[in-house]
C-alpha positions, 0 to 999 in steps of 0.5 A: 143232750136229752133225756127222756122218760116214756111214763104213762097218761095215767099221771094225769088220770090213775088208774086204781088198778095201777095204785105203785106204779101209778105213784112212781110215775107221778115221782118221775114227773117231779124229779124231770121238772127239778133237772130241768131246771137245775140242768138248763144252762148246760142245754139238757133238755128232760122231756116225759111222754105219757103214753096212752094205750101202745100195743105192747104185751103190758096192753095185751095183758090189761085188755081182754080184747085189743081189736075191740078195745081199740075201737073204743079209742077215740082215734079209732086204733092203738099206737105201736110203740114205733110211734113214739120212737119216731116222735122222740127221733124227730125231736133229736133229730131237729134239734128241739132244744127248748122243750125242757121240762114238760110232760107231752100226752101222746095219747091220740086224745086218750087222756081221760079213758081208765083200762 
Protein backbone atom coordinates (compact mmCIF):
# COMPACT_ATOMS: atom_id res chain seq x y z
CA UNK A 1 0.00 0.00 0.00
CA UNK A 2 0.92 3.61 -0.02
CA UNK A 3 0.60 6.58 2.21
CA UNK A 4 1.08 9.74 1.29
CA UNK A 5 1.48 13.20 2.80
CA UNK A 6 1.08 16.35 0.92
CA UNK A 7 3.49 18.81 3.30
CA UNK A 8 5.08 21.95 2.14
CA UNK A 9 8.69 22.98 0.73
CA UNK A 10 8.77 25.31 3.54
CA UNK A 11 10.26 21.98 5.74
CA UNK A 12 13.41 22.66 4.00
CA UNK A 13 13.15 26.68 4.32
CA UNK A 14 10.51 28.13 6.99
CA UNK A 15 8.45 30.31 6.55
CA UNK A 16 8.61 32.64 9.89
CA UNK A 17 5.24 33.97 9.14
CA UNK A 18 4.17 29.91 9.30
CA UNK A 19 6.21 29.28 12.94
CA UNK A 20 2.94 26.10 13.94
CA UNK A 21 2.63 24.83 11.05
CA UNK A 22 5.90 25.04 10.11
CA UNK A 23 6.83 22.55 13.24
CA UNK A 24 3.96 20.39 12.47
CA UNK A 25 5.30 19.64 9.07
CA UNK A 26 8.74 18.99 10.13
CA UNK A 27 7.06 16.29 12.84
CA UNK A 28 5.18 14.55 10.01
CA UNK A 29 8.30 14.36 8.13
CA UNK A 30 9.89 12.46 11.08
CA UNK A 31 7.15 10.13 11.84
CA UNK A 32 6.96 9.28 7.69
CA UNK A 33 10.78 8.12 8.05
CA UNK A 34 9.93 5.95 11.33
CA UNK A 35 6.84 4.11 9.35
CA UNK A 36 8.87 3.57 6.72
CA UNK A 37 11.07 1.60 8.29
CA UNK A 38 8.96 -0.10 10.62
CA UNK A 39 6.44 -1.00 7.65
CA UNK A 40 8.90 -1.80 5.15
CA UNK A 41 8.51 -5.63 5.20
CA UNK A 42 4.90 -5.39 4.86
CA UNK A 43 5.77 -3.47 1.27
CA UNK A 44 4.09 0.16 2.55
CA UNK A 45 5.52 2.72 0.91
CA UNK A 46 5.21 6.36 2.97
CA UNK A 47 6.11 8.84 0.47
CA UNK A 48 5.96 13.31 1.34
CA UNK A 49 5.62 15.68 -1.08
CA UNK A 50 6.44 19.02 -0.37
CA UNK A 51 4.92 21.37 -2.47
CA UNK A 52 5.82 24.68 -3.61
CA UNK A 53 3.45 27.45 -4.47
CA UNK A 54 -0.15 25.37 -5.69
CA UNK A 55 -3.09 27.90 -6.86
CA UNK A 56 -5.12 27.09 -3.82
CA UNK A 57 -7.12 29.53 -1.89
CA UNK A 58 -4.47 29.12 1.27
CA UNK A 59 -1.83 30.71 -2.22
CA UNK A 60 -4.46 33.32 -2.77
CA UNK A 61 -4.70 34.16 0.69
CA UNK A 62 -0.88 34.62 1.42
CA UNK A 63 -0.17 36.21 -2.16
CA UNK A 64 -1.73 39.72 -2.82
CA UNK A 65 -1.16 39.27 -6.49
CA UNK A 66 -1.08 35.46 -7.81
CA UNK A 67 -0.32 36.66 -12.05
CA UNK A 68 2.68 38.54 -10.64
CA UNK A 69 3.80 36.57 -8.06
CA UNK A 70 3.85 33.68 -10.27
CA UNK A 71 6.03 35.27 -12.74
CA UNK A 72 8.32 35.64 -9.79
CA UNK A 73 8.82 31.65 -9.83
CA UNK A 74 11.42 30.32 -11.47
CA UNK A 75 9.16 28.15 -14.04
CA UNK A 76 7.44 31.09 -14.60
CA UNK A 77 3.74 29.66 -13.42
CA UNK A 78 2.22 28.11 -10.26
CA UNK A 79 0.82 24.32 -10.22
CA UNK A 80 -2.64 23.42 -9.83
CA UNK A 81 -3.30 21.21 -7.32
CA UNK A 82 -4.24 18.49 -10.30
CA UNK A 83 -0.61 18.22 -10.75
CA UNK A 84 0.29 16.52 -7.87
CA UNK A 85 -2.63 14.33 -8.29
CA UNK A 86 -1.39 12.90 -11.33
CA UNK A 87 2.29 12.56 -9.93
CA UNK A 88 0.79 10.60 -6.92
CA UNK A 89 -1.42 8.65 -9.50
CA UNK A 90 1.65 7.82 -11.87
CA UNK A 91 3.20 6.42 -8.80
CA UNK A 92 0.16 4.11 -7.91
CA UNK A 93 -0.58 3.46 -10.86
CA UNK A 94 3.41 2.02 -11.91
CA UNK A 95 3.36 0.42 -9.07
CA UNK A 96 6.59 2.36 -7.32
CA UNK A 97 7.10 0.42 -4.61
CA UNK A 98 10.63 1.34 -3.50
CA UNK A 99 10.40 4.88 -2.79
CA UNK A 100 9.62 4.81 0.79
CA UNK A 101 10.50 7.14 2.84
CA UNK A 102 11.53 10.20 1.25
CA UNK A 103 10.57 13.70 0.95
CA UNK A 104 9.82 14.68 -3.24
CA UNK A 105 10.02 18.69 -3.70
CA UNK A 106 7.48 19.31 -6.09
CA UNK A 107 8.40 22.66 -6.17
CA UNK A 108 8.96 23.49 -10.05
CA UNK A 109 12.69 24.57 -8.33
CA UNK A 110 11.06 26.74 -5.67
CA UNK A 111 12.72 25.57 -2.90
CA UNK A 112 14.33 28.33 -1.64
CA UNK A 113 11.72 31.23 -2.12
CA UNK A 114 10.00 32.74 1.16
CA UNK A 115 6.03 33.91 0.52
Amino acid sequence: GYVFLISSFNIKEPNPKLILSNAYRLAFVSVFKSLSKMLAKRKISFINIAPGPIHTDRLELLVDDIDSFAKTLPMGYIASPDEIGRFVNSIVSQKIKYLSGVTINFDGASSNYIL
